[in-house]
OpenMM code with the backbone's topology and positions (N, CA, C; nanometers):
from openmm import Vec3, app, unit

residues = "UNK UNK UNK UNK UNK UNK UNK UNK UNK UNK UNK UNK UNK UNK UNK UNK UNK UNK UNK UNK UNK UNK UNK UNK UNK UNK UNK UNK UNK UNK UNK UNK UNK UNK UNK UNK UNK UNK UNK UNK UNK UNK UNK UNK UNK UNK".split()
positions = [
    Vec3(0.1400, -3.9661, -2.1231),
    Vec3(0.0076, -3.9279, -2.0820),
    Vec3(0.0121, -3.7885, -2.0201),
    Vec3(-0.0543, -3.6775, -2.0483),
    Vec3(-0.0820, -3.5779, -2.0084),
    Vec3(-0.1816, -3.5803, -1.8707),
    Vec3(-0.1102, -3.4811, -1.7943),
    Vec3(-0.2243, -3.4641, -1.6967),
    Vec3(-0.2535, -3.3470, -1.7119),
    Vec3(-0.4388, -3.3729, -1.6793),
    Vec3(-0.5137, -3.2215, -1.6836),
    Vec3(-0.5114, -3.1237, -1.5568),
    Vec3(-0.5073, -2.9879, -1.5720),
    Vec3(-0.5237, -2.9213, -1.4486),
    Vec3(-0.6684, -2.9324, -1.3932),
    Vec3(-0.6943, -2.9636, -1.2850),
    Vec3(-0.8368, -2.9365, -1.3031),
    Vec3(-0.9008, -2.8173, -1.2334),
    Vec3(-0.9904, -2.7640, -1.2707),
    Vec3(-1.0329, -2.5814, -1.2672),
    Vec3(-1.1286, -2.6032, -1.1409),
    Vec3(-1.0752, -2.4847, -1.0506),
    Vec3(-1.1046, -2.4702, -0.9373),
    Vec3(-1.2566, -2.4185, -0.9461),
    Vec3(-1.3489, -2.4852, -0.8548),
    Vec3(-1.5008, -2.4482, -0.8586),
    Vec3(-1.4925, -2.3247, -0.7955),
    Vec3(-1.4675, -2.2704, -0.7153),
    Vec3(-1.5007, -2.1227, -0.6452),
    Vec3(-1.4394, -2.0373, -0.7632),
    Vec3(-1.5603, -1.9043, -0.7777),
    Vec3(-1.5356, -1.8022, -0.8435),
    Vec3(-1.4635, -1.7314, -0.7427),
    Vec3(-1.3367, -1.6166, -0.8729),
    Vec3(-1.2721, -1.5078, -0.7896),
    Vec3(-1.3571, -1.4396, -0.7388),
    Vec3(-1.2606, -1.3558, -0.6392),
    Vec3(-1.3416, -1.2694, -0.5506),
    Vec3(-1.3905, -1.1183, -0.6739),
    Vec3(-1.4462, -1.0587, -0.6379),
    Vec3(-1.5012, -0.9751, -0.7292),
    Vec3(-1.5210, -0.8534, -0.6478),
    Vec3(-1.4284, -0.7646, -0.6355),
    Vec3(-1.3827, -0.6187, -0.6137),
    Vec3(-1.4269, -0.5079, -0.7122),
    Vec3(-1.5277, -0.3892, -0.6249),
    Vec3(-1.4636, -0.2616, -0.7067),
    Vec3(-1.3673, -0.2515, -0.7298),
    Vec3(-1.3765, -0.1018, -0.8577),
    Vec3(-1.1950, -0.0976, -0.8813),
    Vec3(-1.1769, -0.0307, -0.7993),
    Vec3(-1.0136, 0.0171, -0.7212),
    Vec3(-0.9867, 0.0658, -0.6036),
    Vec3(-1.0238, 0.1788, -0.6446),
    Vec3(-1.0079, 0.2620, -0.7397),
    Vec3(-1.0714, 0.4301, -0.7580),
    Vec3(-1.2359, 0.4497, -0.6845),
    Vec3(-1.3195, 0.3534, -0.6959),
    Vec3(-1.4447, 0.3520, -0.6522),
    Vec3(-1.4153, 0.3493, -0.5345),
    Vec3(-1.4121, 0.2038, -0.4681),
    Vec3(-1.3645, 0.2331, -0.2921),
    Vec3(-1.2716, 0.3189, -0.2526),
    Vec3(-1.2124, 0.4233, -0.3034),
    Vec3(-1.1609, 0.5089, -0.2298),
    Vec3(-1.2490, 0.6442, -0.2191),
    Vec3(-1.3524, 0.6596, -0.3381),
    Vec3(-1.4262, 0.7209, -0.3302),
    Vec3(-1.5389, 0.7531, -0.2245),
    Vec3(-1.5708, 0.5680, -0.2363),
    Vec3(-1.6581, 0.5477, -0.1321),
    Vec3(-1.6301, 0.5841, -0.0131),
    Vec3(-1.5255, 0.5810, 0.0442),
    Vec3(-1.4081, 0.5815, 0.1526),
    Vec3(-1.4606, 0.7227, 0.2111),
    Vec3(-1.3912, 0.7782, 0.1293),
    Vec3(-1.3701, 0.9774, 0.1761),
    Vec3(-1.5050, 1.0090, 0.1847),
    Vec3(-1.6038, 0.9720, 0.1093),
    Vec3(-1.7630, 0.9898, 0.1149),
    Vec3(-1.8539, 0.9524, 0.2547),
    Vec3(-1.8212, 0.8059, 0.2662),
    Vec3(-1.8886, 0.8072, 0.4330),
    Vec3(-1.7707, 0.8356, 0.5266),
    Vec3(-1.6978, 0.8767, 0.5186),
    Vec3(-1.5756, 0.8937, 0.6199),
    Vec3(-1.6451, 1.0678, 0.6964),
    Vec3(-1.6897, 1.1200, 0.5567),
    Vec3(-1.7466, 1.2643, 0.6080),
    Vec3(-1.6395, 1.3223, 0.7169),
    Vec3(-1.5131, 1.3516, 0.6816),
    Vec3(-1.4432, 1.4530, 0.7133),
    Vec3(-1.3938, 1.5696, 0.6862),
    Vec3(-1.4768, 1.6982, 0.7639),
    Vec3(-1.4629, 1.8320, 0.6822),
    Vec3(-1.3289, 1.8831, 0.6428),
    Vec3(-1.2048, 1.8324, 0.7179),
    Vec3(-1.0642, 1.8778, 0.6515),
    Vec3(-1.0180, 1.7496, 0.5926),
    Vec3(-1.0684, 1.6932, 0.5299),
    Vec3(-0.9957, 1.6213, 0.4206),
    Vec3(-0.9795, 1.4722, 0.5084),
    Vec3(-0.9608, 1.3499, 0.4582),
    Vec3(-0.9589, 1.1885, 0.5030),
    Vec3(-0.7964, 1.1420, 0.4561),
    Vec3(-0.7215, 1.1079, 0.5858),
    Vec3(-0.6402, 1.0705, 0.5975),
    Vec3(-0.6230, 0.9243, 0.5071),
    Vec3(-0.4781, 0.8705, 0.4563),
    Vec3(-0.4305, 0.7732, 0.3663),
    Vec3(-0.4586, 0.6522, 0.5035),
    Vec3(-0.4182, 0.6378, 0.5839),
    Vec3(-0.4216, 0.5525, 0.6848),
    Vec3(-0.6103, 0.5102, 0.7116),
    Vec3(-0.6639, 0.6320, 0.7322),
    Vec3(-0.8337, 0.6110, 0.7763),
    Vec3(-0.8626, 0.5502, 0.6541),
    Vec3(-0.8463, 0.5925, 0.5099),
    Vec3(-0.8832, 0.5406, 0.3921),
    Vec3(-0.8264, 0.3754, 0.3817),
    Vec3(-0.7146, 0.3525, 0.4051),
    Vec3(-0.6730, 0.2115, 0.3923),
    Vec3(-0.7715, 0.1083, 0.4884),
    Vec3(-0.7872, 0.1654, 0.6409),
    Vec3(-0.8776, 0.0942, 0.7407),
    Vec3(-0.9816, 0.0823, 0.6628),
    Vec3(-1.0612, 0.1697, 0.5999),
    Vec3(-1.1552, 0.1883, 0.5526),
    Vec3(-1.2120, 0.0202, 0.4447),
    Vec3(-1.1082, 0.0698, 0.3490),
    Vec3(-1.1091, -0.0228, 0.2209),
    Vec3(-1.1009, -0.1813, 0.2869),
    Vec3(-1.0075, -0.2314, 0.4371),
    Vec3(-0.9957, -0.3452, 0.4533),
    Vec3(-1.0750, -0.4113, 0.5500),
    Vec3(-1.1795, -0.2760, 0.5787),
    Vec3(-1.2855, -0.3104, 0.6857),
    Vec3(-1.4102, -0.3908, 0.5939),
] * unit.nanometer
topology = app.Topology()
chain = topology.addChain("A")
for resn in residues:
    res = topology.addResidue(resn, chain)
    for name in ("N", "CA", "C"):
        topology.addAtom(name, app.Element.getBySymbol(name[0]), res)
């Protein structure tokens, strides 16, 4: 007898692709010399 897997009711989570949120990132971050890798990571996991 086979057993079936049975398929999980919650849909995946559903993310921009990271190129977008990093975009987004540096955009409201509005820093005139350039947005740090660290502020950008806070950014993306906020």
């Amino acid at each position: 007898m086979a057993t079936a897997m049975k398929a999980s009711n919650s849909s995946p989570n559903v993310h921009p692709p990271y190129f977008q949120m990093i975009t987004e990132a540096i955009t409201s971050l509005k820093d005139r010399n350039g947005t740090s890798q660290p502020a950008i990571a806070k950014f993306i996991e906020a």
